[in-house]
N, C-alpha and C positions, 0 to 999 in steps of 0.2 A: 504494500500500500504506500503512496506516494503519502509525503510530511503534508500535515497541516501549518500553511505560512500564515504567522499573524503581520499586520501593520498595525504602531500605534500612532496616536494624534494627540498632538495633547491643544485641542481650539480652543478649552476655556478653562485654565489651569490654574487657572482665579476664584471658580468654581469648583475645583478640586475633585474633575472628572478625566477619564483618558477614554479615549474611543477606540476601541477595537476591532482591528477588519479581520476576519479568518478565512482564508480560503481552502475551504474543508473539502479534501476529495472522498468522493461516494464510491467507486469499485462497482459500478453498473445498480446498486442498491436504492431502491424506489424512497426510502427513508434513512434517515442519519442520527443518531440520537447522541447528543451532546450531552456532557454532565461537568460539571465544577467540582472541586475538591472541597469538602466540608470541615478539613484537620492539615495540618501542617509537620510534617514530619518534625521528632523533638518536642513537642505540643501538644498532645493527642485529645486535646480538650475537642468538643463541635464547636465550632467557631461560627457557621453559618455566614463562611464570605457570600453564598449566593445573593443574600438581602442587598447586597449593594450594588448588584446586576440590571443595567435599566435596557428600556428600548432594544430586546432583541428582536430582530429583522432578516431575513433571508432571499438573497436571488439564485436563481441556476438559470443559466442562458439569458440571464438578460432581464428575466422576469422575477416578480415579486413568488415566493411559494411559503405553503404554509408552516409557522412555527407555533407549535405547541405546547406549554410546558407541562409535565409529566411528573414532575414531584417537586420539588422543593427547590434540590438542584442537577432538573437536566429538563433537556429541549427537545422534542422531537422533531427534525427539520426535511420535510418532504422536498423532495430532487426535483421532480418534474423531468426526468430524466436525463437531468445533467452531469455531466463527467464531474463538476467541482460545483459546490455550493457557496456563495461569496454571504457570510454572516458577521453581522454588524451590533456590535449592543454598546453600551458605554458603562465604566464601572467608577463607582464615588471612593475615594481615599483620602478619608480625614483621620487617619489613625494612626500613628507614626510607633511603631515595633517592629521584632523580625519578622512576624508574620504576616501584615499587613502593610496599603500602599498608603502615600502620603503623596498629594500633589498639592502643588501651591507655582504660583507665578514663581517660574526661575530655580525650581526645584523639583524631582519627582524622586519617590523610593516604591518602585515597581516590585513586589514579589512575586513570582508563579501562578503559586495558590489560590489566591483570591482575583488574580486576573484573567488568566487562561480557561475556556471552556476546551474540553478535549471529546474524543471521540470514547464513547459507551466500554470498556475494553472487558467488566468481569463479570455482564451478563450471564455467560456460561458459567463462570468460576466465584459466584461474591467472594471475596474478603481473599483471594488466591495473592493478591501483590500485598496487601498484609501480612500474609503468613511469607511470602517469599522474602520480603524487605528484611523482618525479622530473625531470619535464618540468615539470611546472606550478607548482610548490610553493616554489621555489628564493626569488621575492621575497618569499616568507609568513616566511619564515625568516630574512631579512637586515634589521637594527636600521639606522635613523635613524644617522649617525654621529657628528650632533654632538647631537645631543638637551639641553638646557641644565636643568641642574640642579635647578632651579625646577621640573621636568615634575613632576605627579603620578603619580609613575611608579614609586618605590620601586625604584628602580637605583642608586643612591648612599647609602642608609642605611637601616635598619630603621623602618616605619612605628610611630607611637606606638601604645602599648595593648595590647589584645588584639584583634589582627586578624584571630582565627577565623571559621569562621562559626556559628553557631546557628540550631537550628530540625531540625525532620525531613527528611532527604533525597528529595528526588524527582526523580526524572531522567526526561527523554521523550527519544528516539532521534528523528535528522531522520527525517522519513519516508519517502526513501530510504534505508534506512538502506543502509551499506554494508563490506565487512570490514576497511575502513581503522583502525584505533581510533582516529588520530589524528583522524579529523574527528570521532566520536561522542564524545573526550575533550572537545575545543573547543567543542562545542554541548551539553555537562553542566551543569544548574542544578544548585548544591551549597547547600544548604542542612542545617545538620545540629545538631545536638544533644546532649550527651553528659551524662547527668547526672554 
């Protein structure tokens, strides 16, 4: 399956909104069922990013097709038999943590989790990249213990400058994409821009 590319926008960041475009490919499937991540890996509290999800929209070819929400957090977004569905919604970030985004004129802190709607992946298997994450995951998560100071690593003091990034945001989904956020958060090019 081809990646899910997102575009973001940030047009009124005054507002302390980003607009997201996805262009979600189908694999010939008459429906597409999106869902948002409810927890944040390290976190495991519901957090319920979907609340801050507005105006979702969808075209395939050109035209308007139907979106449905389906639970709480996920979308079901009919094709009209198009190869790629282009879906649109904007999402609010006034909450500035690691698991949440923050936008304001001239700043933005973009997480995964709360931004990204991805493609349906544990219908077959619920709770299957829960159980695999926690099996397999454990040394992704465990730091060097003596790591010497000298590292480029910005663990021991604020790096100089301004350490944002700049530029327009564009993000590609691995192309298995799957309902983990945490691996779609780790495989995010952030590049962004804010006048």
């Amino acid at each position: 399956m081809d990646p899910i590319r997102y575009t973001l926008s940030f047009t009124a960041p005054h507002a302390h909104y980003v607009e997201v475009r996805a262009e979600v490919p189908t694999s010939g499937r008459n429906e597409v069922e999106l869902m948002m991540a409810v927890w944040t890996p390290g976190s495991y509290l519901i957090r319920e990013y979907e609340r801050h999800v507005e105006n979702v929209a969808a075209t395939g070819s050109g035209r308007a097709v139907s979106v449905t929400k389906t639970a709480k957090n996920r979308w079901a977004i009919a094709t009209g038999g198009a190869d790629t569905v282009v879906v649109t919604y904007r999402v609010y970030g006034r909450e500035m943590s690691v698991r949440t985004n923050w936008i304001e004129s001239g700043f933005a802190l973009i997480n995964g989790a709360p931004t990204f709607l991805t493609i349906l992946g544990s219908r077959l298997a619920p709770g299957f990249m829960d159980w695999y994450l926690a099996r397999t995951n454990v040394q992704g998560q465990q730091s060097r213990p003596h790591d010497p100071p000298s590292d480029d690593v910005n663990l021991w003091q604020p790096a100089p400058g301004d350490t944002g990034a700049h530029g327009e945001i564009v993000t590609v989904s691995p192309s298995r994409a799957s309902p983990a956020s945490s691996w779609a958060s780790r495989r995010v090019v952030r590049r962004m821009y804010l006048p």
